[in-house]
N, C-alpha and C positions, 0 to 999 in steps of 0.2 A: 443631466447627471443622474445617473441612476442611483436608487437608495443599494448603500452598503448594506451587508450579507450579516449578520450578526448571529446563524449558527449555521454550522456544516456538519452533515454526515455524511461519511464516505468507511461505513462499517461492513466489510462485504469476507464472508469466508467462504472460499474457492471449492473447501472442502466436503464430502458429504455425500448426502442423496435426497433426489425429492420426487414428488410422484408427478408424472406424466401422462397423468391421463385425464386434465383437466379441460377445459372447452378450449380450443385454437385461441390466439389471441388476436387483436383486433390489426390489421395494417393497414398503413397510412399513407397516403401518395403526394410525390412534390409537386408544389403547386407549378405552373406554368412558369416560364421564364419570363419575364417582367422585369426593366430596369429599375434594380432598387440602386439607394447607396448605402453603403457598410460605413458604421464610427467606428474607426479602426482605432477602439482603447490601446489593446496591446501590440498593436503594428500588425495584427494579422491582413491580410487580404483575401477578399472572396464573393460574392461567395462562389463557390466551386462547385456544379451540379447544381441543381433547383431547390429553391428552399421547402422544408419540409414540416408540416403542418403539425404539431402538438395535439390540438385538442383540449391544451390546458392556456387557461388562461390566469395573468395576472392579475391585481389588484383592483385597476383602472379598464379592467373587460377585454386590455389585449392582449393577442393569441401567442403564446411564445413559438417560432421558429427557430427550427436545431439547421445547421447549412456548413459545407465545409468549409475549409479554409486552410490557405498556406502562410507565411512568414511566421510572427511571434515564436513560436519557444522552436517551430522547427528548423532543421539542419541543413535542409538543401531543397531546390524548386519540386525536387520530385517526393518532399513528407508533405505528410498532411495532416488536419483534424479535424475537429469539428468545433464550433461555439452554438451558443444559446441566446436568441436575443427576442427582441418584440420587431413588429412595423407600427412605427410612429407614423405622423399625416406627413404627408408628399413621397411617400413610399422610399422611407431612409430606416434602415433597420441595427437600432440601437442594442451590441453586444452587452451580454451581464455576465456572461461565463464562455469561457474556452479553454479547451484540451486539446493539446499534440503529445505524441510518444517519445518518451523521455529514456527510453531503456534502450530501445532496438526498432526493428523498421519497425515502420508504422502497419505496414503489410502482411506481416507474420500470421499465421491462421489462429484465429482463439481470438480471445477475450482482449482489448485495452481499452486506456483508461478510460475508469467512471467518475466524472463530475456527480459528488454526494448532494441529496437534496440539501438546500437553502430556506430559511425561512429570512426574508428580507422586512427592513424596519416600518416598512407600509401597508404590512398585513401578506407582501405575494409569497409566495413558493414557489421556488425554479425548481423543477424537477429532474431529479438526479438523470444522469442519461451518458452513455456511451457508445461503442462499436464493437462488433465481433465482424473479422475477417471470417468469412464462409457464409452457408446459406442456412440457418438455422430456419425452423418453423416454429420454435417459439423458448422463449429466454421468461428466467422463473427467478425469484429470491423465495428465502423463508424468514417469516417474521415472526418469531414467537411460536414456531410451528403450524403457520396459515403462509399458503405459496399467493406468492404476488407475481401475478403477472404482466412484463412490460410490454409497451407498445413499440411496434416494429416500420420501419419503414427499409426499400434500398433505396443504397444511394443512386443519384442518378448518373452520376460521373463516373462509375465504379457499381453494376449490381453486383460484384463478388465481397461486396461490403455491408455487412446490415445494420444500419441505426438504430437505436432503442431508449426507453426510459419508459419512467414508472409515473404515473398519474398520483400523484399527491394525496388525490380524494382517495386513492386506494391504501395510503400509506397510514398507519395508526402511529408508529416507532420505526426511524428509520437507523436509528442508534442500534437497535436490536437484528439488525436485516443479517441473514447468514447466507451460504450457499447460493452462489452467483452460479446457473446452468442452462446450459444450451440444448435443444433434440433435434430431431429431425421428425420427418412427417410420421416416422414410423414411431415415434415417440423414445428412440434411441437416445440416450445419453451423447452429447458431441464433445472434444478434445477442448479445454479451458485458451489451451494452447497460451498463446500472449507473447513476450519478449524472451528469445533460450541462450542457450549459452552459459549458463550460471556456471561458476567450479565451486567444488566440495570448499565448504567456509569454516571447518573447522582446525584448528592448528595440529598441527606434529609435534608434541609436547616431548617425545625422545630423540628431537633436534636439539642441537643448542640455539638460543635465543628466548625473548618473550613469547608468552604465551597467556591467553585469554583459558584460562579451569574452573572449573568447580571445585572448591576443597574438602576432597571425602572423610581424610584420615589425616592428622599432622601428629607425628610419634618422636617428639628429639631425642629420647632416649632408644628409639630403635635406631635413630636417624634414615625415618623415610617417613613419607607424606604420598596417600593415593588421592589422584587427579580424573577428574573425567573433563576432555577436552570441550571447548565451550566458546560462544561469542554472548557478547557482550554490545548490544549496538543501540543508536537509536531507532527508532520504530520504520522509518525509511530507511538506513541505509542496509536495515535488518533484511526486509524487503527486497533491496538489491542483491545482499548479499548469495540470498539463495535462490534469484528469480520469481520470485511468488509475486505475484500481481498487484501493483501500487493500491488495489480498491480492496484488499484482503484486512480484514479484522486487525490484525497484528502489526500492518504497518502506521495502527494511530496510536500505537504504546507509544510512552515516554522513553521508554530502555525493555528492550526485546532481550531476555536471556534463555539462550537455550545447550543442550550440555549432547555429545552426540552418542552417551548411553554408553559408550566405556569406559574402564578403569585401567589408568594406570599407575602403576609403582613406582615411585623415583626415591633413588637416594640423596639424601637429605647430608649438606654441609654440615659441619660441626658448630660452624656459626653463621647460621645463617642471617642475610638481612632481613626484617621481618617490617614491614608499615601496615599502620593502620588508620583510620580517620577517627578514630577517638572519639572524645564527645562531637566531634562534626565541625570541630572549627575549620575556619577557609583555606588557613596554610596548610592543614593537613590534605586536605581533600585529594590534593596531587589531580591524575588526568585520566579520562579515560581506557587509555591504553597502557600506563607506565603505572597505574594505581597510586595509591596514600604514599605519604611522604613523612609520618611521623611516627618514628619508634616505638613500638609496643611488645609485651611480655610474650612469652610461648603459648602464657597461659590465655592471650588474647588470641591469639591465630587457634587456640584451640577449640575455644567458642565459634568460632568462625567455622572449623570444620563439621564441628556439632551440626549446623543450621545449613550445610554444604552449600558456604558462600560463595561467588563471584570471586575472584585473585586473579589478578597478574604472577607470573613466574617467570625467572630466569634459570634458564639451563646453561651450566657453563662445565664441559668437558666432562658431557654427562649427567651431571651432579646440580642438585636444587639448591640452588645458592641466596633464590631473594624469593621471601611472599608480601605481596604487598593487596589491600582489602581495595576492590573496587566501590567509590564511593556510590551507593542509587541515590535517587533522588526519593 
C-alpha cells in the first residue's frame, strides 16, 4: 500500500511569457523492455511503451517511473495516459498517480493533463509530470519569477508525444508555479493547444430565461437594472466551460467568477421578485444556478449592485422580472 498524498499542487497559468534562452533541458530515455508487473490501483493497464526513467527518487531510494497506460478513466482501447509509480523487488511496478484525458482526444497537439506535485506522508515527492502532443525542445514553468525547467523524455510507443516533469529538488513553491510553455529548438514560443471545441459560456441575457450577471445598476424607480453577462462556476467545471487546461491556476478556485465586460440595459418589472441570502441561513441559500430563495428589500439588491454582485435573473417577455443574489462561499 503506498502512503497517501496529503497535499497537491496542480497551480499552472497557461498564460503569459518566459524567456527562452536558458540552457536546453536535460532528456531522458526509456529503459529497455523488461517484463515487469503493473498494480493496477485504478484498473489501468500497461505499461504501453517502455518505462521511463525520473531521476527522482522516493523516500526509500526508489526511482519513480512515468509509463503509459490504457483502461482507468479512459474511453475507448485507442486513449491513453500516463501514471507515476516505483519498481518494487521482483520487478512489479507499484502505481501512486495517473492521468488520462478527460476533455477530448488524448491526441490533440498542446499541452494535457499535469499530475500537481505531491508531498506524501513518508517524507517522498511525486513529482508533478505530464504530456504535450508535439515535439517541443524544452517545456518551462515560472515560479515566483525564476523559470523551472522540466524534464523531457518521448514516448516510446508514440515519439510524436513528449513526457515531462519537474524535479522536486528544483521546486521551492509549487503553489506559486505560473506559465506552463512549450519552444522549439529555435527557442520559438509553441501552441498550449490541449482539448478545443470550447463555445462562448457566457449567457444572452436579452433572451428570455435565466441568466448568470453581474449587477451594475438596480434603479426601481427608473425601472431598469444594468447587467454585464457572467458565469458563475466551480473552479473545474469553470475550466470546462471555456477550454482552458485542467492544470491552469483558476481551475483550483472554489467559485470561478468572471463577467464578459459588457453592459446591458434591461427593463425592470414593476414588481419585481427579488432573493437574497440574508444573514446566510441555509434555507435561504437557494442553488447555484436558480440563486437565494428569501425575500429581500430593493434596498438590498441595491447593495448588491454597489459591490457588482453575482445574480441569477429572469427575463420574461423581455422584461426583468426576478434578481435573486448568488450565494459564494
Amino acid at each position: 500500500m503506498r502512503p497517501f498524498a496529503v497535499v497537491a499542487a496542480v497551480l499552472i497559468l497557461t498564460a503569459g511569457c518566459t524567456d527562452a534562452e536558458h540552457d536546453r533541458p536535460e532528456w531522458y530515455d526509456g529503459q529497455p523492455p523488461r517484463p515487469v508487473t503493473i498494480d493496477r490501483v485504478n484498473g489501468i493497464k500497461g505499461p504501453v511503451g517502455e518505462l521511463i526513467s525520473t531521476g527522482v527518487r522516493n523516500a526509500d531510494g526508489a526511482e519513480y517511473l512515468v509509463y503509459g497506460i490504457t483502461g482507468g478513466g479512459v474511453r475507448s482501447p485507442e486513449d491513453f495516459g500516463f501514471a507515476l509509480g516505483v519498481r518494487e523487488p521482483g520487478d512489479r511496478v507499484t502505481e501512486d498517480a495517473s492521468n488520462t484525458e478527460g476533455q477530448g482526444p488524448p491526441a490533440t497537439p498542446g499541452f494535457h493533463l499535469l499530475q500537481g506535485q505531491m508531498d506524501l506522508v513518508d517524507g517522498s515527492v511525486l513529482p508533478a509530470y505530464g504530456y504535450y502532443v508535439g515535439h517541443p525542445a524544452r517545456i518551462t514553468v515560472t515560479e515566483v519569477g525564476q523559470v523551472v525547467d522540466a524534464r523531457l523524455a518521448r514516448w516510446s510507443h508514440d515519439p510524436g508525444v513528449t513526457v515531462f516533469w519537474f524535479d522536486p529538488a528544483q521546486v521551492r513553491d509549487a503553489t506559486q508555479w505560473t506559465d506552463l510553455a512549450a519552444y522549439d529548438r529555435a527557442g520559438r514560443r509553441l501552441p498550449g493547444g490541449g482539448p478545443a471545441g470550447a463555445r462562448d459560456p457566457f449567457p444572452d441575457v436579452t433572451r428570455d430565461g435565466s441568466a448568470t450577471v453581474l449587477l451594475l445598476s438596480f434603479d426601481p424607480r427608473a425601472r431598469s437594472a444594468v447587467v454585464e453577462p457572467a458565469v458563475f462556476l466551480p473552479g473545474p467545471d469553470y475550466c470546462e466551460a471555456f477550454g482552458i487546461s485542467p492544470i491552469d491556476v483558476r481551475c483550483a478556485q472554489e467559485i470561478a467568477i468572471e463577467g464578459d465586460k459588457t453592459r446591458v440595459t434591461l427593463p425592470l418589472a414593476a414588481e419585481p421578485e427579488l432573493r437574497g441570502v440574508g444573514d446566510g441561513d441555509t434555507e435561504c441559500l437557494g442553488s447555484m444556478t436558480g440563486g437565494a430563495t428569501c425575500a429581500v428589500t430593493p434596498a438590498y439588491i441595491q447593495d448588491l449592485a454597489k459591490a457588482d454582485a453575482a445574480v441569477s435573473v429572469t427575463v420574461r417577455d423581455g422584461v426583468l422580472v426576478r434578481i435573486a443574489e448568488l450565494y459564494q462561499p
